[in-house]
GURO-932290 format. One record per atom (N, C-alpha, C, O): atom name; z, x, y; residue in one letter; residue number from 1. Coordinates in pm, whole numbers, plus 50000, padded with zeros to 5 digits. Layout:
BEGIN
+------+-------+-------+-------+------+-----+
| atom |     z |     x |     y | type | seq |
+------+-------+-------+-------+------+-----+
|   CA |     Z |     X |     Y |    a | NUM |
...
+------+-------+-------+-------+------+-----+
//
This chain:
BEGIN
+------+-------+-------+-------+------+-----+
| atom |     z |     x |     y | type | seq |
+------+-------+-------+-------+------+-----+
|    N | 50202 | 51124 | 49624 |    x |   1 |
|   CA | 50260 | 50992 | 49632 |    x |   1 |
|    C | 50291 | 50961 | 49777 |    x |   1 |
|    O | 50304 | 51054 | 49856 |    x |   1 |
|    N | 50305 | 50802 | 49828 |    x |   2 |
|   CA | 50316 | 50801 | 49918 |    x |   2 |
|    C | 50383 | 50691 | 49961 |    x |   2 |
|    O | 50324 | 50585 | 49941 |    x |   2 |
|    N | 50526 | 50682 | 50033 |    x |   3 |
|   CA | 50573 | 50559 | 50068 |    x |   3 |
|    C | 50532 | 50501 | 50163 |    x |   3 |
|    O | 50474 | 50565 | 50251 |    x |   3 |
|    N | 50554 | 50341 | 50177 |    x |   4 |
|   CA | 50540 | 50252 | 50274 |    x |   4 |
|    C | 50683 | 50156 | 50276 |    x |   4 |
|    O | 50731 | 50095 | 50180 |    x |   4 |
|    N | 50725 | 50162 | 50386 |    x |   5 |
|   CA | 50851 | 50035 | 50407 |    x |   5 |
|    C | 50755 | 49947 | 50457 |    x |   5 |
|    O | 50649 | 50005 | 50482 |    x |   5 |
|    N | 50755 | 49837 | 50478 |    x |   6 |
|   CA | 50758 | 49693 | 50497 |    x |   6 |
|    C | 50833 | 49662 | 50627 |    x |   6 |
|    O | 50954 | 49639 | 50625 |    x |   6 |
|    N | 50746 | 49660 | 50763 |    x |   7 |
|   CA | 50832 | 49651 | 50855 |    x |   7 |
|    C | 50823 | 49479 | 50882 |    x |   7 |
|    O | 50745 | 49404 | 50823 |    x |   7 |
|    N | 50934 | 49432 | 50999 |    x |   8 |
|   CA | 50962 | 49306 | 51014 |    x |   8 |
|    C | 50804 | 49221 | 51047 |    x |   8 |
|    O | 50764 | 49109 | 51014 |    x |   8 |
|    N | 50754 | 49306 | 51109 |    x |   9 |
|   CA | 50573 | 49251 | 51118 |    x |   9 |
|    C | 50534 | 49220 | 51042 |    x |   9 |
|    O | 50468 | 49117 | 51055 |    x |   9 |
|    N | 50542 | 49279 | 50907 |    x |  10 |
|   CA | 50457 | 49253 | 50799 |    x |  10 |
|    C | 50499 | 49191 | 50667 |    x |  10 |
|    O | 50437 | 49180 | 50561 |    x |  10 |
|    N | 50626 | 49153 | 50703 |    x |  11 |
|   CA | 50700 | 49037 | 50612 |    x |  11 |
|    C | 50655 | 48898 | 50597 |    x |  11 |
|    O | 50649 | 48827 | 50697 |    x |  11 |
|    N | 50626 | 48857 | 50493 |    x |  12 |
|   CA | 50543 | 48749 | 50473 |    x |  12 |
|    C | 50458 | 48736 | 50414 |    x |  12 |
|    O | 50429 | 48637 | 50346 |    x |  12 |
|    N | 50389 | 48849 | 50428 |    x |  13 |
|   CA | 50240 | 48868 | 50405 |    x |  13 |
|    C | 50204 | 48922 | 50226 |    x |  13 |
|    O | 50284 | 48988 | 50158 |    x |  13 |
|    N | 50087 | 48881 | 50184 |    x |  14 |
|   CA | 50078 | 48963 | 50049 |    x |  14 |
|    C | 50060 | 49094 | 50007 |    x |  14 |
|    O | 49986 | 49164 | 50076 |    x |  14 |
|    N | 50091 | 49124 | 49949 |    x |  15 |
|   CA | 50118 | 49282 | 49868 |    x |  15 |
|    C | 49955 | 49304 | 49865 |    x |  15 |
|    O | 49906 | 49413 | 49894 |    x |  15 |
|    N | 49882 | 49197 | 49829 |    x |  16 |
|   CA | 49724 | 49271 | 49839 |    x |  16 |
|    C | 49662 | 49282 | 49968 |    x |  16 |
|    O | 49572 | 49360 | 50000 |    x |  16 |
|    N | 49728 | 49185 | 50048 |    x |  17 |
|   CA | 49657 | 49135 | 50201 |    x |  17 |
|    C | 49687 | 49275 | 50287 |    x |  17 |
|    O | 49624 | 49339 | 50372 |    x |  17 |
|    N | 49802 | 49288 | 50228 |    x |  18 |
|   CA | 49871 | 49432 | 50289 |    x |  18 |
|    C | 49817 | 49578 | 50285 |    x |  18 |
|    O | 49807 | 49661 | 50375 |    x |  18 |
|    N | 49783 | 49581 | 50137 |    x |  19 |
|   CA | 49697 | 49715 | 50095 |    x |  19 |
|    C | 49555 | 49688 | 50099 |    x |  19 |
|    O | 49477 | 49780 | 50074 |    x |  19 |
|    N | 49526 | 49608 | 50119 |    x |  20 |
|   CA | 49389 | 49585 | 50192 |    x |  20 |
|    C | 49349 | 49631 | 50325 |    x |  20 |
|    O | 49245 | 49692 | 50350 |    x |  20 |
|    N | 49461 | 49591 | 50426 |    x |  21 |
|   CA | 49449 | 49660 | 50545 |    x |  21 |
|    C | 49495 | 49792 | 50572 |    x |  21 |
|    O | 49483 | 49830 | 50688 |    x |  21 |
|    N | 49553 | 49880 | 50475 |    x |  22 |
|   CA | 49606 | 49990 | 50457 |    x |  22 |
|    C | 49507 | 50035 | 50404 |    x |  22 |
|    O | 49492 | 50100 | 50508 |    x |  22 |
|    N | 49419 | 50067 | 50340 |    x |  23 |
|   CA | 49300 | 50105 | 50238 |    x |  23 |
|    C | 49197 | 49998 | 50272 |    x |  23 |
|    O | 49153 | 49913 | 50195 |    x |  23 |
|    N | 49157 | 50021 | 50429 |    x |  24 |
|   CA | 49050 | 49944 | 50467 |    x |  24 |
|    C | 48915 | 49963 | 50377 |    x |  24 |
|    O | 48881 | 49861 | 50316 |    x |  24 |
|    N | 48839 | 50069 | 50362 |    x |  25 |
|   CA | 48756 | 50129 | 50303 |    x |  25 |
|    C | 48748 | 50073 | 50151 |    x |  25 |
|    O | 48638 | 50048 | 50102 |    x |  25 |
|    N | 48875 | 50052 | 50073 |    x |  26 |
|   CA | 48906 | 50047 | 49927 |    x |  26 |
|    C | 48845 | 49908 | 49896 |    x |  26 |
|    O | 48874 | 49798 | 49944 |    x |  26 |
|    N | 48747 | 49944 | 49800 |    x |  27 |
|   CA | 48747 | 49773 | 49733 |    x |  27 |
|    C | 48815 | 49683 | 49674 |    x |  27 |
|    O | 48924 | 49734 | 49647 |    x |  27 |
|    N | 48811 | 49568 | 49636 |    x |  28 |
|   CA | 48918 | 49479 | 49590 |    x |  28 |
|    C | 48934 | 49492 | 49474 |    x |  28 |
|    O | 49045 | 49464 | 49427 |    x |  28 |
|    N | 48826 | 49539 | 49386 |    x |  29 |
|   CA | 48850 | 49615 | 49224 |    x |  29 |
|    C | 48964 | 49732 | 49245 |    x |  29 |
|    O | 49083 | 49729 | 49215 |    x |  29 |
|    N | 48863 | 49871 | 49327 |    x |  30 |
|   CA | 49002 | 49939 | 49307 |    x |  30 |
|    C | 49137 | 49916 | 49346 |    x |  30 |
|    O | 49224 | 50001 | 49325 |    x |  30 |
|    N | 49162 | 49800 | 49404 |    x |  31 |
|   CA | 49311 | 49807 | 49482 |    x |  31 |
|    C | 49387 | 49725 | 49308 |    x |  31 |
|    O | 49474 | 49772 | 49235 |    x |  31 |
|    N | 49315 | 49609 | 49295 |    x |  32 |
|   CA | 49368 | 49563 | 49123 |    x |  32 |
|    C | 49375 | 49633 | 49008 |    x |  32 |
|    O | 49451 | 49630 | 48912 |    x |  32 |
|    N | 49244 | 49720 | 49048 |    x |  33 |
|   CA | 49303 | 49845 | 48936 |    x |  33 |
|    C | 49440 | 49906 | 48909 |    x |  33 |
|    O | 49521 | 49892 | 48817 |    x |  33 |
|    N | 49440 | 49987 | 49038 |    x |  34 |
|   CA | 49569 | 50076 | 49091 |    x |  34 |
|    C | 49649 | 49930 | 49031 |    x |  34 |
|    O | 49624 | 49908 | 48913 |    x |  34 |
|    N | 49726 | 49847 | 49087 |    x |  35 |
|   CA | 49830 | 49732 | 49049 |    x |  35 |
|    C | 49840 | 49743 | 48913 |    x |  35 |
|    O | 49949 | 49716 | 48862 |    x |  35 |
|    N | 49726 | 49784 | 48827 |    x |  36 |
|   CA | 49737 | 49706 | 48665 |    x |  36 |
|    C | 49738 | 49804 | 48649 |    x |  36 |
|    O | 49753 | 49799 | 48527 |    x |  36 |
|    N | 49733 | 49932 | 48677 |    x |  37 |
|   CA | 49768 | 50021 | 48619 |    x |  37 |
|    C | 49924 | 50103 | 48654 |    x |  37 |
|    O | 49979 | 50207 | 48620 |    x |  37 |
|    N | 49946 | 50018 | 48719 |    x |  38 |
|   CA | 50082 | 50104 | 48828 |    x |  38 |
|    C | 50102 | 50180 | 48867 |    x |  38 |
|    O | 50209 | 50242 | 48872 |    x |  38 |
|    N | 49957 | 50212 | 48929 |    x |  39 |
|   CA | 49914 | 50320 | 49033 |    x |  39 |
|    C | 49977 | 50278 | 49182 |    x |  39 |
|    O | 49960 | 50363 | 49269 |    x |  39 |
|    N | 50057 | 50142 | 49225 |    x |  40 |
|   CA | 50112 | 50069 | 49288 |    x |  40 |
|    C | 50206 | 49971 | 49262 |    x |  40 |
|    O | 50191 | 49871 | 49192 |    x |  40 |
|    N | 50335 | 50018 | 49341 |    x |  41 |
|   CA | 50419 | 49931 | 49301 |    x |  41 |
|    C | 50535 | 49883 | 49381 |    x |  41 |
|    O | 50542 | 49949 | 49485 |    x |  41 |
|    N | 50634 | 49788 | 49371 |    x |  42 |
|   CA | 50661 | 49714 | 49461 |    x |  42 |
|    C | 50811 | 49725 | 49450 |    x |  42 |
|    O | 50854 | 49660 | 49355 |    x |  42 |
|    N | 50894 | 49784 | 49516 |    x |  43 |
|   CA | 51037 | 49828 | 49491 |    x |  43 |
|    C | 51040 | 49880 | 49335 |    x |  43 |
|    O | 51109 | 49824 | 49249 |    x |  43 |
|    N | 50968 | 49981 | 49311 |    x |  44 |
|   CA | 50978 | 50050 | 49134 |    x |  44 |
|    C | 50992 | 49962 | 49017 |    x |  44 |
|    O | 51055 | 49979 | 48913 |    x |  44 |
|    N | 50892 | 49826 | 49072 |    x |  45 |
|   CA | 50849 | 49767 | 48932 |    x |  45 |
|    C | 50697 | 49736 | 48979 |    x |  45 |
|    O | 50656 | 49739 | 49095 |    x |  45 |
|    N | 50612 | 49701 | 48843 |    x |  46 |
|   CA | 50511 | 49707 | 48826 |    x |  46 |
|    C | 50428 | 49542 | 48876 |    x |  46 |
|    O | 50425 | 49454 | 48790 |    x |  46 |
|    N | 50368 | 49516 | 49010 |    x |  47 |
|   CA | 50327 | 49405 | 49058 |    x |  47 |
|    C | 50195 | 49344 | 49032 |    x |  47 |
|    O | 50120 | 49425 | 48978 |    x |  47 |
|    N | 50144 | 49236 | 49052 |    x |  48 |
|   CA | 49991 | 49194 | 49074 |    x |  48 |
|    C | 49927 | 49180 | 49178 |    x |  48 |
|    O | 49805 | 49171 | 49168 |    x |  48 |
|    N | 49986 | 49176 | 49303 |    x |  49 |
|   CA | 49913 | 49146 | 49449 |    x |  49 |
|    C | 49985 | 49060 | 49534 |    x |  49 |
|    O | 50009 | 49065 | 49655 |    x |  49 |
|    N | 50021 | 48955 | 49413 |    x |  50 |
|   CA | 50048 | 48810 | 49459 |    x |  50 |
|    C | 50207 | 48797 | 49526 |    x |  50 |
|    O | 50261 | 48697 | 49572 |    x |  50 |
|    N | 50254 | 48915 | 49516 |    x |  51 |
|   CA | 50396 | 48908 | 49560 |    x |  51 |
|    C | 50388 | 48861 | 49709 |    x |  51 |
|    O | 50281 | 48884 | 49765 |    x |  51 |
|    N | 50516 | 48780 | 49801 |    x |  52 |
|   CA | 50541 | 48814 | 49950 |    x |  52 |
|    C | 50577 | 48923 | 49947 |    x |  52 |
|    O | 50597 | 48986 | 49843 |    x |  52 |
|    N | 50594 | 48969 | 50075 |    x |  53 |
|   CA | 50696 | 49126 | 50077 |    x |  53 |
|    C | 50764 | 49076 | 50181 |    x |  53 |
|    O | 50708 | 49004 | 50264 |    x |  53 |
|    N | 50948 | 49119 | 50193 |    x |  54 |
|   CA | 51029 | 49112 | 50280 |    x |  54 |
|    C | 51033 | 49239 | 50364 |    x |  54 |
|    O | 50979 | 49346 | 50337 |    x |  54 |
|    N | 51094 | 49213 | 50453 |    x |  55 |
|   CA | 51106 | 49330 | 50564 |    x |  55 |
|    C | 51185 | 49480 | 50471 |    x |  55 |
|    O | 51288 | 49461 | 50407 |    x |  55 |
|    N | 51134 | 49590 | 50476 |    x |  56 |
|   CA | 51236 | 49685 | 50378 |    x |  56 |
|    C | 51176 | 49685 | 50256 |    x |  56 |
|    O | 51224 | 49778 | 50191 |    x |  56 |
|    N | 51083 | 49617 | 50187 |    x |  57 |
|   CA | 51034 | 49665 | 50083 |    x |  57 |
|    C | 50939 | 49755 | 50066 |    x |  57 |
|    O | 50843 | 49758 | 50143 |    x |  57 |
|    N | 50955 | 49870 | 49927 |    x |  58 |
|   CA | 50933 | 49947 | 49919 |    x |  58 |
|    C | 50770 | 49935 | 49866 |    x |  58 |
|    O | 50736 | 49867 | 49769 |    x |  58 |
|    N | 50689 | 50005 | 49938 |    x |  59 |
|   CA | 50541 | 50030 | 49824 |    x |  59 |
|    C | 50531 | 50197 | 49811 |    x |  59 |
|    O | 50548 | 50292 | 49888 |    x |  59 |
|    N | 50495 | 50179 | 49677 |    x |  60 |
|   CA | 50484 | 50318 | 49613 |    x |  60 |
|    C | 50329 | 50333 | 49593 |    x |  60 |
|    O | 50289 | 50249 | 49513 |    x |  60 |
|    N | 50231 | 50413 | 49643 |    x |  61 |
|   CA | 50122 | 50497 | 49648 |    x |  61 |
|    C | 50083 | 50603 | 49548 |    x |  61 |
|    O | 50033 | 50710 | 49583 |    x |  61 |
|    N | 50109 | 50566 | 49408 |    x |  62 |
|   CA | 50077 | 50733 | 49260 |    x |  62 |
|    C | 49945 | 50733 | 49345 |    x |  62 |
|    O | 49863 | 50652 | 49302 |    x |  62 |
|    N | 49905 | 50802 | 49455 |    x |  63 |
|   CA | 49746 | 50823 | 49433 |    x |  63 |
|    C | 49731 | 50961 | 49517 |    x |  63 |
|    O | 49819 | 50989 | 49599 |    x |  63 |
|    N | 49637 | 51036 | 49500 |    x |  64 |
|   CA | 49613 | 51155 | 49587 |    x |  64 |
|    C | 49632 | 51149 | 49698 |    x |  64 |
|    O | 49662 | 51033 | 49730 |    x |  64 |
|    N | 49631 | 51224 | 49788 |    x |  65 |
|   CA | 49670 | 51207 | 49900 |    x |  65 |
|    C | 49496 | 51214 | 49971 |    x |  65 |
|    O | 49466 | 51154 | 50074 |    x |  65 |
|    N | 49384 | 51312 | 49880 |    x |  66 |
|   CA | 49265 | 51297 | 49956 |    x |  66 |
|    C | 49211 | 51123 | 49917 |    x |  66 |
|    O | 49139 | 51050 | 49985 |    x |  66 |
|    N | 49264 | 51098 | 49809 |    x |  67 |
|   CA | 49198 | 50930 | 49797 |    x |  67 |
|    C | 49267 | 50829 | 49864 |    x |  67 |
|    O | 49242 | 50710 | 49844 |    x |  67 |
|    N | 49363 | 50871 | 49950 |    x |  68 |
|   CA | 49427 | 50774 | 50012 |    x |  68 |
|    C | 49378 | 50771 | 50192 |    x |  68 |
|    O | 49399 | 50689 | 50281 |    x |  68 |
|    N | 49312 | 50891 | 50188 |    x |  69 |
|   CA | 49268 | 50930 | 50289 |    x |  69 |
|    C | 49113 | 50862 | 50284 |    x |  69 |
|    O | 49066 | 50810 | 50386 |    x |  69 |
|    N | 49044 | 50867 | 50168 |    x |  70 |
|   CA | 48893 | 50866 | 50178 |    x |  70 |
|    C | 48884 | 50732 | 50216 |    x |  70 |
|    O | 48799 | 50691 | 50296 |    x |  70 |
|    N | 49020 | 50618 | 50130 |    x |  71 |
|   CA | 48987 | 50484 | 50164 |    x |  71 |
|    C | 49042 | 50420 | 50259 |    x |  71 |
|    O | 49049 | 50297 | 50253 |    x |  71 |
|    N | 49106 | 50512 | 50399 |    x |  72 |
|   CA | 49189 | 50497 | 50495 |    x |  72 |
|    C | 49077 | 50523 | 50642 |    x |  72 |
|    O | 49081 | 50483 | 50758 |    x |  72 |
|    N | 49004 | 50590 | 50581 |    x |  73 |
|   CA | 48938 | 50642 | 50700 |    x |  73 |
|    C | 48844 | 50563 | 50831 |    x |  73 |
|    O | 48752 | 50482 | 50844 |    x |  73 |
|    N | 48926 | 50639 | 50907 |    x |  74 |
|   CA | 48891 | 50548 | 51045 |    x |  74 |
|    C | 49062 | 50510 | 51141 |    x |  74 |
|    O | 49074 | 50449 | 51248 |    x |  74 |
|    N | 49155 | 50564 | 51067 |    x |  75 |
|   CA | 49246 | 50445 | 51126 |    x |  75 |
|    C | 49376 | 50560 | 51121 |    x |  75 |
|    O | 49417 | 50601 | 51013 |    x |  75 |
|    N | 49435 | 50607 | 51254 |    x |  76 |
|   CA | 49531 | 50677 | 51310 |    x |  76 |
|    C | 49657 | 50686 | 51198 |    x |  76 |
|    O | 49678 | 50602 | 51111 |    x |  76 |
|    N | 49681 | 50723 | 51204 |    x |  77 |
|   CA | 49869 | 50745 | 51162 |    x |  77 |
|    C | 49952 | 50608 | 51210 |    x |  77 |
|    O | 50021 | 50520 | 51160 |    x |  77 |
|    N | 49903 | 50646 | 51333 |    x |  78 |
|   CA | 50009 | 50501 | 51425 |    x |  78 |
|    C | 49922 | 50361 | 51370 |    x |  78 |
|    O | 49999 | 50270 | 51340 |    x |  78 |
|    N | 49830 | 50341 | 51358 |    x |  79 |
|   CA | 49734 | 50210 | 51336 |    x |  79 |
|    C | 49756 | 50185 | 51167 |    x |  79 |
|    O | 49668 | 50116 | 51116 |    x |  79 |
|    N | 49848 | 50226 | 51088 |    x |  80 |
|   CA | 49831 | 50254 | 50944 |    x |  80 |
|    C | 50036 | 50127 | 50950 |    x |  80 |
|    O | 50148 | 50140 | 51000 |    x |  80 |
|    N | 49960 | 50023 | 50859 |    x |  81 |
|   CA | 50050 | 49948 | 50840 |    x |  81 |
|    C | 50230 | 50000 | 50780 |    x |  81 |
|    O | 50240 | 50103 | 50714 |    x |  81 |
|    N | 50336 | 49930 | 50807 |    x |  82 |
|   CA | 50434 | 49979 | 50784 |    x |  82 |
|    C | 50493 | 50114 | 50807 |    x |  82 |
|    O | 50412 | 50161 | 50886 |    x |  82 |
|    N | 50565 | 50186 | 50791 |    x |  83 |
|   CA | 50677 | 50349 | 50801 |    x |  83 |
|    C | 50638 | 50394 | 50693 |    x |  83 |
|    O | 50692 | 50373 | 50584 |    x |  83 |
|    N | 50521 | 50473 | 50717 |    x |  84 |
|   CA | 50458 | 50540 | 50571 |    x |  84 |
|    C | 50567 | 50695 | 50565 |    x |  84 |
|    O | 50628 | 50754 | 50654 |    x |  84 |
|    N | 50558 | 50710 | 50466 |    x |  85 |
|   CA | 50665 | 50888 | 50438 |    x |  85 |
|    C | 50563 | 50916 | 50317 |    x |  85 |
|    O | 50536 | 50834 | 50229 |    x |  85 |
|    N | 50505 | 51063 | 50330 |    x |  86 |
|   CA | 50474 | 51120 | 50232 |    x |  86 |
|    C | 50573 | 51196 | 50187 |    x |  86 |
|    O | 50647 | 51265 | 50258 |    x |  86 |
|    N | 50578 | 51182 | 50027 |    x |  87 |
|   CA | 50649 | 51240 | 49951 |    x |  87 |
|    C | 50624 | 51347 | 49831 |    x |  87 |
|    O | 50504 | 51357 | 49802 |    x |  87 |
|    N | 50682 | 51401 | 49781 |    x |  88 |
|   CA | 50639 | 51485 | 49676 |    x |  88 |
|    C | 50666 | 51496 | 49574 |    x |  88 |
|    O | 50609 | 51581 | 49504 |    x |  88 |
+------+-------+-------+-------+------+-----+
//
């Protein structure tokens, strides 16, 4: 699993627009998948995309840590949207 805060940069913006650029690689099926399945979620309830996000909100990552990687790839630690914390 894997957290993301929502920093003041990225307030505004959509919950899909967001994990889109976080999971550059990921297609737009799998990112709606993950959502409808609540493989992603948005302060520990279950979202569609369409949310804003405020500064401080929480995204939750249920996904492997190698599939978060496979659809990340290319893009630093530092270049990776929001205060990510892996968790366990």
């Amino acid at each position: 699993m894997r957290l993301v805060t929502v920093t003041k940069n990225e307030a505004g913006q959509r919950l899909d627009k967001l994990l889109f650029k976080y999971m550059n690689l990921a297609g737009k099926s799998f990112v709606y998948k993950m959502l409808r399945k609540k493989n992603i979620t948005l302060n520990g309830k279950k979202c569609d995309g369409s949310e804003r996000l405020l500064e401080g909100d929480e995204i939750r990552l249920f996904l492997s840590e190698e599939t978060i990687e496979k659809f990340s790839e290319g893009k630093s630690a530092e270049g990776q949207p929001g205060k990510v914390r892996d968790c366990l």
